[in-house]
Structures are given as C-alpha cells and as structure tokens.
TIMAR-873902 format. One record per atom (N, C-alpha, C): residue number from 1; x negated, y negated, z negated. Coordinates in nm, 2 decimals. Example, Ala and Ser with C-alpha at 12.3 -4.5 7.8 and 13.67 -1.06 7.14 Angstrom:
# TIMAR-873902
num;xx;yy;zz
1;-1.32;0.57;-0.78
1;-1.23;0.45;-0.78
1;-1.32;0.33;-0.78
2;-1.28;0.22;-0.71
2;-1.37;0.11;-0.71
2;-1.29;0.00;-0.79
# end
This chain:
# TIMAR-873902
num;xx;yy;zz
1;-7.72;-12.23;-11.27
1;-7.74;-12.22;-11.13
1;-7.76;-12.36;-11.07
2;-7.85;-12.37;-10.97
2;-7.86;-12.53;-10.90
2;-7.84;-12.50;-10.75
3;-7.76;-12.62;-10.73
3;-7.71;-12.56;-10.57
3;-7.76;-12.69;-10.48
4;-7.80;-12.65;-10.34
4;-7.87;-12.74;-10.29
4;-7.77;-12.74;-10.15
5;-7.72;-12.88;-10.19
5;-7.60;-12.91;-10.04
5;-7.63;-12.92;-9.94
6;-7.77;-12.93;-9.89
6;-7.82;-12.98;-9.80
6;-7.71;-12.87;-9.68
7;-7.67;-13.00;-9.55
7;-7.58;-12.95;-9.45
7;-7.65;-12.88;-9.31
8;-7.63;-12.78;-9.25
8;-7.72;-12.76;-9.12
8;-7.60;-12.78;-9.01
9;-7.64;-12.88;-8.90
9;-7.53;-12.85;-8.79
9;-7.54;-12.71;-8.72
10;-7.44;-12.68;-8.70
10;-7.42;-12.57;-8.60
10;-7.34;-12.62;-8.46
11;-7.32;-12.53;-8.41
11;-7.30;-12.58;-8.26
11;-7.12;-12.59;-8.19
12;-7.05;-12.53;-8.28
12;-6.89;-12.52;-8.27
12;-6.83;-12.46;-8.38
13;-6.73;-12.49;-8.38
13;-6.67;-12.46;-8.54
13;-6.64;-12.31;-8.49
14;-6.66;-12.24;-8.62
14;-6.64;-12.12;-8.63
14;-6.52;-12.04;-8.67
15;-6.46;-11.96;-8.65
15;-6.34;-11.87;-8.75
15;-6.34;-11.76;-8.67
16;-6.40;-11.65;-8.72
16;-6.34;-11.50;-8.73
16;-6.33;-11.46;-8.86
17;-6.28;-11.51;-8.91
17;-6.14;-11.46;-9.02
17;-6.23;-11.44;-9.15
18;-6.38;-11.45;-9.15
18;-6.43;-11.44;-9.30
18;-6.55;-11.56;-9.30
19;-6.61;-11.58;-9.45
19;-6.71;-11.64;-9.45
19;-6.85;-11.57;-9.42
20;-6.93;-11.63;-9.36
20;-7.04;-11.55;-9.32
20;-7.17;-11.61;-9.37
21;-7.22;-11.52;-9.51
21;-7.35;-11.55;-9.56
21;-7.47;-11.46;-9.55
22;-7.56;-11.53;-9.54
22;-7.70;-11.52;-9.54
22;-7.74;-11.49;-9.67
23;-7.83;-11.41;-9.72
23;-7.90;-11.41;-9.81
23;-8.09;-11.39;-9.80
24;-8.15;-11.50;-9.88
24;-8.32;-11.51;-9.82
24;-8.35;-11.51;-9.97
25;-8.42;-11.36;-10.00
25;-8.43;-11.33;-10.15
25;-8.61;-11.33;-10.15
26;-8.66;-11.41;-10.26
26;-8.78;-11.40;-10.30
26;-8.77;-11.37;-10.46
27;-8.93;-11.36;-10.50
27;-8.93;-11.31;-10.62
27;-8.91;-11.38;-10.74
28;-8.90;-11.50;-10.74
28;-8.84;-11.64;-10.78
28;-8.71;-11.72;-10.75
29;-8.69;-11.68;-10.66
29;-8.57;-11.78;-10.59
29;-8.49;-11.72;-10.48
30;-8.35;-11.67;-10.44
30;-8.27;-11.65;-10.42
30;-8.17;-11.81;-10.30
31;-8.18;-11.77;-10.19
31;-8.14;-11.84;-10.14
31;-8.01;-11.81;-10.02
32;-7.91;-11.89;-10.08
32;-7.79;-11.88;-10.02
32;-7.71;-11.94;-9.86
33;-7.70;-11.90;-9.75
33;-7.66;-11.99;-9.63
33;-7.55;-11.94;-9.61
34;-7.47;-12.03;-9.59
34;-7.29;-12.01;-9.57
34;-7.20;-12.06;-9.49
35;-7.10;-11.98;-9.34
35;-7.06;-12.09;-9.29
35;-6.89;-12.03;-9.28
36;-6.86;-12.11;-9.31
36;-6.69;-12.09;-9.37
36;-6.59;-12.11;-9.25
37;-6.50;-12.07;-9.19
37;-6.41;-12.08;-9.11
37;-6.38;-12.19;-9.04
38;-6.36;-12.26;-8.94
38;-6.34;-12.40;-8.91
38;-6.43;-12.51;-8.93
39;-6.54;-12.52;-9.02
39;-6.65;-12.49;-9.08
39;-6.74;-12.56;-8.95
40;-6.85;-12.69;-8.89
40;-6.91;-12.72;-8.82
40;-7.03;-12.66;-8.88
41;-7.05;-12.67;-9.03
41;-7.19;-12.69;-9.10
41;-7.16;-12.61;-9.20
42;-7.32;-12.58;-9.17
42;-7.37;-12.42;-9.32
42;-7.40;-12.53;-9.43
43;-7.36;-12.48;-9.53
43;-7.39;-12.48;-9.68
43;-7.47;-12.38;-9.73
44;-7.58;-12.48;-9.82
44;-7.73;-12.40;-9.83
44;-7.68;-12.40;-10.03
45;-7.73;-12.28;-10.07
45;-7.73;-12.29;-10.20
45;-7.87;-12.23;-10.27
46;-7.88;-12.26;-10.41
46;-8.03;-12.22;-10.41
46;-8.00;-12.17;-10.59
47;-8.06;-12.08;-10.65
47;-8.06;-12.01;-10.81
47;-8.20;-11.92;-10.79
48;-8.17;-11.88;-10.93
48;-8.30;-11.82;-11.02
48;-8.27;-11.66;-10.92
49;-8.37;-11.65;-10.88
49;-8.39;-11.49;-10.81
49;-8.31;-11.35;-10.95
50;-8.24;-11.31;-10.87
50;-8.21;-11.17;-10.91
50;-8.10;-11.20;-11.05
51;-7.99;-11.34;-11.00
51;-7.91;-11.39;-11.10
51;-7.81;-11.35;-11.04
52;-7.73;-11.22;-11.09
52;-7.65;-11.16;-11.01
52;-7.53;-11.23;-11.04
53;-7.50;-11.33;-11.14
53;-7.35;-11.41;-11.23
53;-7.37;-11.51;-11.13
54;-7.47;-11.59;-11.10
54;-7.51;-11.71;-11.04
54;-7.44;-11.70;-10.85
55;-7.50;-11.54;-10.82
55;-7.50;-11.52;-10.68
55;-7.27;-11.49;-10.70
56;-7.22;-11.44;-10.77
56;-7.09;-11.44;-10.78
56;-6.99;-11.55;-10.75
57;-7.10;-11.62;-10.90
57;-7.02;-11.75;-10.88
57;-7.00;-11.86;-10.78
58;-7.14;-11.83;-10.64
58;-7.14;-11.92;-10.54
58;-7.08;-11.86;-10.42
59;-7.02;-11.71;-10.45
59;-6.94;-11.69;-10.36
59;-6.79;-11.71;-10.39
60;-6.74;-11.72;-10.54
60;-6.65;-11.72;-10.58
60;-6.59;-11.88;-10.54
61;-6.74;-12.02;-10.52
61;-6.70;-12.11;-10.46
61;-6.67;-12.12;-10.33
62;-6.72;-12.07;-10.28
62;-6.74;-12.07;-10.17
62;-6.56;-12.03;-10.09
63;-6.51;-11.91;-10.15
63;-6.37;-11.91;-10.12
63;-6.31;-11.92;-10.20
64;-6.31;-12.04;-10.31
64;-6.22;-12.13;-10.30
64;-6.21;-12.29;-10.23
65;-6.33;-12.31;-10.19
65;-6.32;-12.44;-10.09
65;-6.27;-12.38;-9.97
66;-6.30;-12.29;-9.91
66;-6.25;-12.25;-9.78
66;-6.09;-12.21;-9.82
67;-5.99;-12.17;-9.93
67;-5.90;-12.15;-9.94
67;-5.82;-12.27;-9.92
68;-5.87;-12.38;-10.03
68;-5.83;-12.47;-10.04
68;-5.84;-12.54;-9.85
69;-5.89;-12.56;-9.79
69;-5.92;-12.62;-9.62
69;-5.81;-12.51;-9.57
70;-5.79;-12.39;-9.57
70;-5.71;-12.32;-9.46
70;-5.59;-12.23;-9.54
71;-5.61;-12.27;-9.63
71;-5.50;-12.21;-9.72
71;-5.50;-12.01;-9.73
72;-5.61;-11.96;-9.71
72;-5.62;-11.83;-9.66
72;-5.73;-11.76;-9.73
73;-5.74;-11.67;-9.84
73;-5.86;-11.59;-9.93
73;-5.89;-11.57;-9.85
74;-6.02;-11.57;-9.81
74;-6.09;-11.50;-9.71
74;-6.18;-11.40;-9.81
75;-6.24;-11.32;-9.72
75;-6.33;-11.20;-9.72
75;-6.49;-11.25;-9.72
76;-6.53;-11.24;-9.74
76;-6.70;-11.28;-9.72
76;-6.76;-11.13;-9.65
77;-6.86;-11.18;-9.53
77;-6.94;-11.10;-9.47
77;-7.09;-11.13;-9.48
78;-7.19;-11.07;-9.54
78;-7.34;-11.10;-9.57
78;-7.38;-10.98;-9.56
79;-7.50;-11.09;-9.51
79;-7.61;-10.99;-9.42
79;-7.75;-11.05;-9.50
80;-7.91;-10.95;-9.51
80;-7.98;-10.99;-9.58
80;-8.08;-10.90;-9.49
81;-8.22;-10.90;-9.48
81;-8.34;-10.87;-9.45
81;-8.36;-10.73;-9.51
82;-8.42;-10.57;-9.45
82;-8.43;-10.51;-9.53
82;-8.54;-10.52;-9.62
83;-8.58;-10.50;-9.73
83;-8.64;-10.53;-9.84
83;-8.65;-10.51;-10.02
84;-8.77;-10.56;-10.06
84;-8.75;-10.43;-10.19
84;-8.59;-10.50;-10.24
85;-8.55;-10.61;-10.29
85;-8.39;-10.64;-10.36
85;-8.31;-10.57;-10.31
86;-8.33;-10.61;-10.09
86;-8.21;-10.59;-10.06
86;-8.07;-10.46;-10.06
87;-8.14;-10.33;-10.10
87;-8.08;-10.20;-10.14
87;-8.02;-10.22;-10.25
88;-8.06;-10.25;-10.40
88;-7.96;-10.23;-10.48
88;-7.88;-10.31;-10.47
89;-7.93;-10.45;-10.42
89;-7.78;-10.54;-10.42
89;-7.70;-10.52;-10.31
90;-7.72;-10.48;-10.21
90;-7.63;-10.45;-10.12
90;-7.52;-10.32;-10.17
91;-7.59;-10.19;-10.23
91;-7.48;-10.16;-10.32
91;-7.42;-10.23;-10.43
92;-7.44;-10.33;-10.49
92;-7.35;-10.37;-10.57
92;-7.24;-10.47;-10.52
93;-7.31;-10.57;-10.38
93;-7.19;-10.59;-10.30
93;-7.10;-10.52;-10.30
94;-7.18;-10.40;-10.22
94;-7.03;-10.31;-10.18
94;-6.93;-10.26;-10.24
95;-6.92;-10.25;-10.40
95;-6.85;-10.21;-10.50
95;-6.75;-10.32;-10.49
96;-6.73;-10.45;-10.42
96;-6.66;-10.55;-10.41
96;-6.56;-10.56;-10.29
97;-6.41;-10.54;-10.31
97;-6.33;-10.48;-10.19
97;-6.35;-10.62;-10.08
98;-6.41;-10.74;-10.15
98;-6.37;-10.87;-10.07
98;-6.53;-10.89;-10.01
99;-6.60;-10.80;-9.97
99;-6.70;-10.84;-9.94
99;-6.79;-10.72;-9.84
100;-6.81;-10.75;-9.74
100;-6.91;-10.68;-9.63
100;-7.02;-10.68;-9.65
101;-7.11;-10.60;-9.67
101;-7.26;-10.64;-9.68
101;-7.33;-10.55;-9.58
102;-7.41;-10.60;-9.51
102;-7.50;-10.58;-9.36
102;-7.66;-10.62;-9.44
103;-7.70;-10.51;-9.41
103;-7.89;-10.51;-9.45
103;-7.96;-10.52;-9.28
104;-8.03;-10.60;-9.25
104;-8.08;-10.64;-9.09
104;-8.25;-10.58;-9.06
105;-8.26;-10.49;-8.97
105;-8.37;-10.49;-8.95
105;-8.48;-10.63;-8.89
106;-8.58;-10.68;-8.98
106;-8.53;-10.80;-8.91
106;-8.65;-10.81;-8.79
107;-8.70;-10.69;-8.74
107;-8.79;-10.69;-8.62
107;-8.67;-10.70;-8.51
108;-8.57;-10.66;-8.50
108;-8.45;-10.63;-8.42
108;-8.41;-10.78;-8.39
109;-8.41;-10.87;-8.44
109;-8.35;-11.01;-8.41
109;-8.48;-11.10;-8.33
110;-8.43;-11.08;-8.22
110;-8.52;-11.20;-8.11
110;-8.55;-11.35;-8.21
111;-8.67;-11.38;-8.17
111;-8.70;-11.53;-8.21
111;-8.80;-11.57;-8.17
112;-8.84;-11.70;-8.11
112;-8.96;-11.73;-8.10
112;-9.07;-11.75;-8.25
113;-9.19;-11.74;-8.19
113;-9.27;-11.68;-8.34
113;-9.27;-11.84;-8.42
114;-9.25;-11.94;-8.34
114;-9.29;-12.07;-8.41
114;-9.19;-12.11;-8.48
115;-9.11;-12.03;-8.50
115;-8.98;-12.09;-8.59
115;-8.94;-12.01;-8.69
116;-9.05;-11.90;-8.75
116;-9.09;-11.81;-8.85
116;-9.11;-11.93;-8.96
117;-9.13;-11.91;-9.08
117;-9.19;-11.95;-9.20
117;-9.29;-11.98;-9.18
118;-9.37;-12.08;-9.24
118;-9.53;-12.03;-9.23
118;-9.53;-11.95;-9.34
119;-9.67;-11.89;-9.32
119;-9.70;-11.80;-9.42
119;-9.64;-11.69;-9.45
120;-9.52;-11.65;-9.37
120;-9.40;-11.54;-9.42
120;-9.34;-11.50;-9.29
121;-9.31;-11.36;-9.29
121;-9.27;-11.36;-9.10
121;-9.10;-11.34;-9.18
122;-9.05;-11.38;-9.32
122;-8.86;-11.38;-9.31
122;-8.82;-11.48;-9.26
123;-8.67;-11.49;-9.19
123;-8.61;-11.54;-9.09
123;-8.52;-11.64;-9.18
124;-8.50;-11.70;-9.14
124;-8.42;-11.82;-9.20
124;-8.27;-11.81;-9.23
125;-8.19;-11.83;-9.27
125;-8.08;-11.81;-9.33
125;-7.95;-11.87;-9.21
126;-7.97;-11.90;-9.11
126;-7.91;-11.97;-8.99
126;-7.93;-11.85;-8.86
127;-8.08;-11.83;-8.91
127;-8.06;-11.73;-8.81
127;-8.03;-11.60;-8.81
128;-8.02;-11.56;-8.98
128;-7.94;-11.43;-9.01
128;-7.81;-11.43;-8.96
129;-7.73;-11.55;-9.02
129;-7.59;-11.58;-8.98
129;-7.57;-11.60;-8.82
130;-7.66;-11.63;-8.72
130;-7.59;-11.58;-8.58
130;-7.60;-11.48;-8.56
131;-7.73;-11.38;-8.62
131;-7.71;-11.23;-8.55
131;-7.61;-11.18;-8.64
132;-7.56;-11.23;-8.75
132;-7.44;-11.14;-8.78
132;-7.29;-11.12;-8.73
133;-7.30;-11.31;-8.69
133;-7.17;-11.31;-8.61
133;-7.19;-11.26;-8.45
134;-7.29;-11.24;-8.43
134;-7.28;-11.25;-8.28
134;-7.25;-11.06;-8.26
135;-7.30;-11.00;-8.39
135;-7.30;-10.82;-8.37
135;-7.16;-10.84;-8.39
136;-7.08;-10.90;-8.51
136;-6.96;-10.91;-8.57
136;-6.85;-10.91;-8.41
137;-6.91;-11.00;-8.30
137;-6.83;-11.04;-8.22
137;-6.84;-10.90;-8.11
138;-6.94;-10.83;-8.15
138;-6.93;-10.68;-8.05
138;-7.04;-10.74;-7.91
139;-7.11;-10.82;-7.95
139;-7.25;-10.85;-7.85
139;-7.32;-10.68;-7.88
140;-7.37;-10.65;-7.77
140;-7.47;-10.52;-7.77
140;-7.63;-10.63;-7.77
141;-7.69;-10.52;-7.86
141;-7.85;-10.59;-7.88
141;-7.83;-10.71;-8.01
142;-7.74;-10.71;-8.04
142;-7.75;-10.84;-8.12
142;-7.88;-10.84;-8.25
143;-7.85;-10.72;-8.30
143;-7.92;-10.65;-8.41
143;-7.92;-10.56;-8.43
144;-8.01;-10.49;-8.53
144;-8.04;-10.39;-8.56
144;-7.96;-10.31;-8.72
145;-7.87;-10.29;-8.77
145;-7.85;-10.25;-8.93
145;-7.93;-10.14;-8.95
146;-7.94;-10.18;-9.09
146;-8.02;-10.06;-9.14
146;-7.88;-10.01;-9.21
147;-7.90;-9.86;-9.22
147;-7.79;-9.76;-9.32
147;-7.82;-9.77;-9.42
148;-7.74;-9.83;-9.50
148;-7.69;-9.86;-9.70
148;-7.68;-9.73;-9.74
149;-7.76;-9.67;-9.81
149;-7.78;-9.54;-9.90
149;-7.73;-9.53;-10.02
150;-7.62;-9.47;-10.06
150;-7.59;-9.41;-10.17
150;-7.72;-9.36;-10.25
151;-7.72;-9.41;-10.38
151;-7.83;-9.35;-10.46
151;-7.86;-9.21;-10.45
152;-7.73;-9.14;-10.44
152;-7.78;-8.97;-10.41
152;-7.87;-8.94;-10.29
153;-7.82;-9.05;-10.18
153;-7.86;-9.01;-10.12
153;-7.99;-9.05;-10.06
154;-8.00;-9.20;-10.11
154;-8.17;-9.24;-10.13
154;-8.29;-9.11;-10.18
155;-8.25;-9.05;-10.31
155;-8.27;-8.98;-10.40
155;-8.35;-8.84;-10.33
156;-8.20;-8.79;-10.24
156;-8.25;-8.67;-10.19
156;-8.40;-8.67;-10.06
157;-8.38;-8.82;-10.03
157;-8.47;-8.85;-9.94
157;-8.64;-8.84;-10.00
158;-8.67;-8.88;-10.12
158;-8.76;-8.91;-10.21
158;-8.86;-8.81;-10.17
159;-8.83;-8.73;-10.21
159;-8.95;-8.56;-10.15
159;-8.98;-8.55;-9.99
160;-8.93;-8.57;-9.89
160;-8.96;-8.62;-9.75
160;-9.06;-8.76;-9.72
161;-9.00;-8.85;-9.85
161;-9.10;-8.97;-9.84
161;-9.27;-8.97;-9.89
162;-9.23;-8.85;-10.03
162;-9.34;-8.84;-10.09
162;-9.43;-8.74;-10.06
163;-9.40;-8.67;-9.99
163;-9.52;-8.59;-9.87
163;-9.57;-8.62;-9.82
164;-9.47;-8.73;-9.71
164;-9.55;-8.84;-9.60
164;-9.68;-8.88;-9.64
165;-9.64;-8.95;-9.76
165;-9.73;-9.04;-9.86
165;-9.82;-8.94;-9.89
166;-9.87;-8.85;-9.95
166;-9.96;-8.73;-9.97
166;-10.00;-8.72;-9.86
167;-9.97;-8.65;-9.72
167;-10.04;-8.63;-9.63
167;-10.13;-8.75;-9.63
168;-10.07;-8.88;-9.56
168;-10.15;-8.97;-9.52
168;-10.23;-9.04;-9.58
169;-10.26;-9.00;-9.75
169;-10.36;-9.02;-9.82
169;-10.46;-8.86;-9.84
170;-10.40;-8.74;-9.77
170;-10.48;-8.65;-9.76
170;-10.60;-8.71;-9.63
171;-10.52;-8.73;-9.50
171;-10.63;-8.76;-9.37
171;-10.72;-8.82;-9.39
172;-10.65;-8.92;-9.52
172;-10.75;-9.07;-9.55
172;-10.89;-8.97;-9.63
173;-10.90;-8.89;-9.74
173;-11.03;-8.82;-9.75
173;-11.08;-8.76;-9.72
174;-11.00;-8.67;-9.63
174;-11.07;-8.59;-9.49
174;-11.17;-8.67;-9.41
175;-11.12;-8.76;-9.37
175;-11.20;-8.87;-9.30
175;-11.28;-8.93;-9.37
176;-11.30;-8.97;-9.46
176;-11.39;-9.04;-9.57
176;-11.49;-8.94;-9.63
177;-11.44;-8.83;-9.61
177;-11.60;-8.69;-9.62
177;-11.67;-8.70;-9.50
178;-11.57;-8.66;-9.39
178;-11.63;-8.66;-9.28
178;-11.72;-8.76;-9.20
179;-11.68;-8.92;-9.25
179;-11.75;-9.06;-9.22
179;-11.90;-9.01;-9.28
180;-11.88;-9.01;-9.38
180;-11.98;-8.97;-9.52
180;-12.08;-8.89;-9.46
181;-12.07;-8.76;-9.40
181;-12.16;-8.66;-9.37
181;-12.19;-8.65;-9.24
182;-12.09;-8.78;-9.15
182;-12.19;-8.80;-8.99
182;-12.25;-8.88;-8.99
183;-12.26;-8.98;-9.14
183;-12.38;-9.06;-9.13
183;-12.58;-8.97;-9.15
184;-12.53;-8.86;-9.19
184;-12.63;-8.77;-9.24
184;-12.64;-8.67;-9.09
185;-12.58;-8.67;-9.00
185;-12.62;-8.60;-8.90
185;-12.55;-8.44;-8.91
186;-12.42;-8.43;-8.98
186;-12.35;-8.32;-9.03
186;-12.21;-8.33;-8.98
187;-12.18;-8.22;-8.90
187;-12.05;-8.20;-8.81
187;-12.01;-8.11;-8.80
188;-12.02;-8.02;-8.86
188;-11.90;-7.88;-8.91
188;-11.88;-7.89;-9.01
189;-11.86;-7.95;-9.09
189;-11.80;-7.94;-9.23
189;-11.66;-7.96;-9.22
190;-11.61;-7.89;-9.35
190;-11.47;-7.87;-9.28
190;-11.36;-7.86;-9.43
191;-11.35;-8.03;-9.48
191;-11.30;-8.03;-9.60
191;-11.21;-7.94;-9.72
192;-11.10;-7.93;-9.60
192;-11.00;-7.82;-9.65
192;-10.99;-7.72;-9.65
193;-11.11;-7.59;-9.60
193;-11.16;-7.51;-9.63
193;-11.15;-7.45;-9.73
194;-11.12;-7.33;-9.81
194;-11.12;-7.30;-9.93
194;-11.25;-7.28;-9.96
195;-11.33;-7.29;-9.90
195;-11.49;-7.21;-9.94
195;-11.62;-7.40;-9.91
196;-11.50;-7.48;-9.96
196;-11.55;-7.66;-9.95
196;-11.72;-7.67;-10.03
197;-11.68;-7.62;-10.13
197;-11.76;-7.64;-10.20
197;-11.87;-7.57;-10.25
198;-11.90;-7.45;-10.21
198;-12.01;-7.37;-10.14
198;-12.07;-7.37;-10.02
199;-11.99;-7.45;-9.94
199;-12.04;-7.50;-9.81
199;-12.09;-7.66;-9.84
200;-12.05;-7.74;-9.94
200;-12.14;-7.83;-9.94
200;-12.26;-7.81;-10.00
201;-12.30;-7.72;-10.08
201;-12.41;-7.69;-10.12
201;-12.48;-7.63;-10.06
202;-12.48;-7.63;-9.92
202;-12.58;-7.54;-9.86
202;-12.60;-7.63;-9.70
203;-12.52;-7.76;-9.70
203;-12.54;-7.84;-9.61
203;-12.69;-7.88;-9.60
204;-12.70;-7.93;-9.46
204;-12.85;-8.00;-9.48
204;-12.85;-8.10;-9.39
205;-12.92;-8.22;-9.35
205;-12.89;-8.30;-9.30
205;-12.94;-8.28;-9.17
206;-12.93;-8.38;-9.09
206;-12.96;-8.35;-8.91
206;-13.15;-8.34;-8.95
207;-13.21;-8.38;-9.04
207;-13.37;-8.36;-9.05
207;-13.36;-8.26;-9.16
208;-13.29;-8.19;-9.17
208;-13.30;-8.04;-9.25
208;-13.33;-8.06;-9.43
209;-13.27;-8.19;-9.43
209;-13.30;-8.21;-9.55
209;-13.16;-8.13;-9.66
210;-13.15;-8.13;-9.75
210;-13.05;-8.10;-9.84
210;-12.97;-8.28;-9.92
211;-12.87;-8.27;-9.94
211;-12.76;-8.43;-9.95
211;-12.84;-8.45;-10.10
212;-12.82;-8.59;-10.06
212;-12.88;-8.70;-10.20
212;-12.83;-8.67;-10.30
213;-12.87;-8.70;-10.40
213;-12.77;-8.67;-10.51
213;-12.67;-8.74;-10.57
214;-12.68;-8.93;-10.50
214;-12.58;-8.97;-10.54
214;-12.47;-8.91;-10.37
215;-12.53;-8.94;-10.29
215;-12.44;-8.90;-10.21
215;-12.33;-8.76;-10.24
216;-12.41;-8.67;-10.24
216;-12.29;-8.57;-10.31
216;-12.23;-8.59;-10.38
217;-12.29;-8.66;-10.52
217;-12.18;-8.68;-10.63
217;-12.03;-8.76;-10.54
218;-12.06;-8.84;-10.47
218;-11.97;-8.89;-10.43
218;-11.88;-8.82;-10.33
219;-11.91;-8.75;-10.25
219;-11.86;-8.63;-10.23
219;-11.79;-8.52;-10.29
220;-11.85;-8.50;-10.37
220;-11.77;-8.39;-10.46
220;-11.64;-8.49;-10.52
221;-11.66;-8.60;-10.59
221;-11.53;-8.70;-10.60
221;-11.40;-8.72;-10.50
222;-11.46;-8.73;-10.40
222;-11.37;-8.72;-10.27
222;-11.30;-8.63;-10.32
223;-11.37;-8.44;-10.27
223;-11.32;-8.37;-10.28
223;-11.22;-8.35;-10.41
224;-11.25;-8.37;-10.56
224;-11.16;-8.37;-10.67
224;-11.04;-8.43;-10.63
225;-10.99;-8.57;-10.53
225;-10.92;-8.64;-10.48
225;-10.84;-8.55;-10.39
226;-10.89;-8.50;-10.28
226;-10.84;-8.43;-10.20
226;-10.78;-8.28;-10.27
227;-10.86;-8.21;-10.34
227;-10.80;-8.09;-10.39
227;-10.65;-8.15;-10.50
228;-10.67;-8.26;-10.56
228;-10.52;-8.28;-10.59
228;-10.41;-8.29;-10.49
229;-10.48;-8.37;-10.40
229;-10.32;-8.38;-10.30
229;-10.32;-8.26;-10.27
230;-10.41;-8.18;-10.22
230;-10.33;-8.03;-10.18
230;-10.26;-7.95;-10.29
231;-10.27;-7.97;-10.37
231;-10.22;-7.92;-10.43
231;-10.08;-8.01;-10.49
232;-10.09;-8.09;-10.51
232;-9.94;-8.18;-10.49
232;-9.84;-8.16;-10.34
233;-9.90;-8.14;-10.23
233;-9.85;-8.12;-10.09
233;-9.77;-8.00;-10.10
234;-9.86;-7.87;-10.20
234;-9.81;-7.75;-10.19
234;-9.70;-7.71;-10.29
235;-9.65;-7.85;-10.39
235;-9.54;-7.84;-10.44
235;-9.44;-7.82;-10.37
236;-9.44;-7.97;-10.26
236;-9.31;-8.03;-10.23
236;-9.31;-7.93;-10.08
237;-9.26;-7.90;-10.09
237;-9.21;-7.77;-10.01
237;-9.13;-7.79;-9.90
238;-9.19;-7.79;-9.76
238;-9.05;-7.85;-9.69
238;-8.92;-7.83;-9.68
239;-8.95;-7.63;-9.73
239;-8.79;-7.60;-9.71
239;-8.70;-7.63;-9.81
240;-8.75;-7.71;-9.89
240;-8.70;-7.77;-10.02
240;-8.60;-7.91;-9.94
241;-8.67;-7.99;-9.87
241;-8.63;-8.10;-9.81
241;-8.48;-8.09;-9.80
242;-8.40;-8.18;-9.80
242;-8.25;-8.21;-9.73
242;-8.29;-8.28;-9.62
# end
C-alpha cells in the first residue's frame, strides 16, 4: 500500500465521537480522506483499487493514531458515492461492528460545478466528509443516502430491473421500424401486432411502390430483435415481482 500524507486544512477541529472517512474509488486507485477527532486536518491516503487488506489496514491506522492523541478506540464513519464498487464494499464494511458505512447520492450534495473534477462529475473526498458530518449532526437537506441492500434483497429486485431494461429496448425498435417506414411515406404499421409480418408484406410506399429489398431485410431484423424481447417480457411476469 502507498499512502499519500498530503494535509487539507479544514475550518475547526472536529469531535463527534468517531473518525469520518471518505472513500473516492476508481478502477485503478482507491482513495482514502480522513478526519479524526480534535483533528484540524484530513489525512489523504492512496492504494491499488479494490485492495480490501490495504483499505483495513489504513483504517486500522488510522485508529490507532487517533487512540494514541485521545486515548479513546473510536468507531469509524464512511461514506462513498453510489456506484459500481460502492454496494459490495459497503456490505463488507457493514459486517464490521466498528464501522458505519453511508453510500451518498451524490446529485443530493450542493456544489458549485467548478470544483467538480475535470473530466469526472465525482466529488472529492472533503466534500463527502462535510455532507456526512453535517447529516451526522441532524442538518435537514444535508444529503441524500442511498439504502444498502442485502444481497437477497438486491436479488429479488433483479426481475423489476430486467423488464425495465426489456421494455425500454422494446420502444427503442418500435421506433426504429417506425423511423424506417416514415421515411417511405408509411404510418399505420403497427410493429407489435401479431399479424407484423404479413402486414409488412403487403406495405407500399406513399408512391405505391412495394419496400426495397435491402430496406425490408432490415426490417425484418428489427422485427427478429423485437419478437425476442416480447417474448422475454412475457417471461418475467409482473405478478412474479416482489
């Protein structure tokens, strides 16, 4: 693990009774901000992305410097962006009796846009740690949590998610037939129809012509596309849903 000391002022020393970290996870690099009890200034740490021994170990320092300063184990409180990591390791925090874990919506946290990342709209590790203390302190509006899902119950959600997903790749070829055949001057067709494909064969264009032949082909592909999702749609059943 390589840890980067670099200090951030903050604005008054801090103590409500735990350490409060930030976590800023990329797909490479894992980044740690931490401000410890009495504490003027965050401690920035930095390791190999998704080093779960590494991310331990810098909490495990972390209270024991603060032990050693106030003589008192403290608890650690972290908060992290919702995101693909942020779910399983926030359950694996949680399996830790000395440790809080908060997942942040992070449209929910005010900021001006010029003090974004470039290139990246994630929030910086300073400014996770006020909105956690400031929700911690019972400010209304502070932020937004997202709800930490038990795998069962992530799980049961899966079939609700994956209809969505089916639908809104069904509209998407609905639309993409129908783009297709208003360029040809054709406006009653009517994809999901059971009777699709005897009705494209008998289409004709707004000059009464009969459809190209690459154009149909491509057409009929659509349709192959769309007849799977319906029929994938008509698995997942909503009264199946939790």
């Amino acid at each position: 693990m390589t840890a980067d000391q670099t200090q951030a002022q903050t604005t008054t020393p801090v103590d409500l009774g735990a350490i409060f970290v930030s976590l800023e996870l990329s797909e490479s690099t894992w980044l740690v901000t931490a401000l410890s009890p009495g504490s003027e200034r965050m401690s920035r740490h930095s390791f190999t992305g998704r080093e779960i021994a590494g991310l331990f170990a810098c909490f495990a320092a972390l209270r024991q410097k603060a032990t050693r300063r106030k003589n008192i184990l403290y608890p650690l409180v972290v908060i992290q962006e919702a995101g693909l990591d942020a779910f399983w390791l926030g359950r694996v925090l949680c399996k830790e009796a000395w440790i809080e874990s908060h997942i942040v919506e992070a449209a929910s946290i005010a900021m001006p846009r010029r003090h974004r990342r470039a290139k990246t709209d994630r929030i910086d590790g300073e400014t996770l740690i006020g909105a956690l203390m400031a929700c911690k302190r019972g400010e209304p509006r502070a932020c937004s949590m997202v709800k930490l899902l038990s795998p069962e119950e992530d799980d049961n959600r899966r079939i609700r998610r994956e209809r969505k997903t089916l639908i809104a790749e069904r509209v998407f070829h609905i639309n993409r037939i129908k783009g297709l055949l208003f360029t040809q001057g054709i406006r009653n067709y009517q994809p999901v129809n059971r009777d699709r494909r005897q009705r494209l064969e008998e289409l004709r264009t707004g000059v009464g012509r009969p459809l190209s032949k690459h154009l149909k082909g491509e057409i009929c592909r659509e349709l192959d596309r769309l007849e799977l999702l319906l029929t994938q749609s008509r698995l997942l059943k909503p009264s199946e849903m939790p």
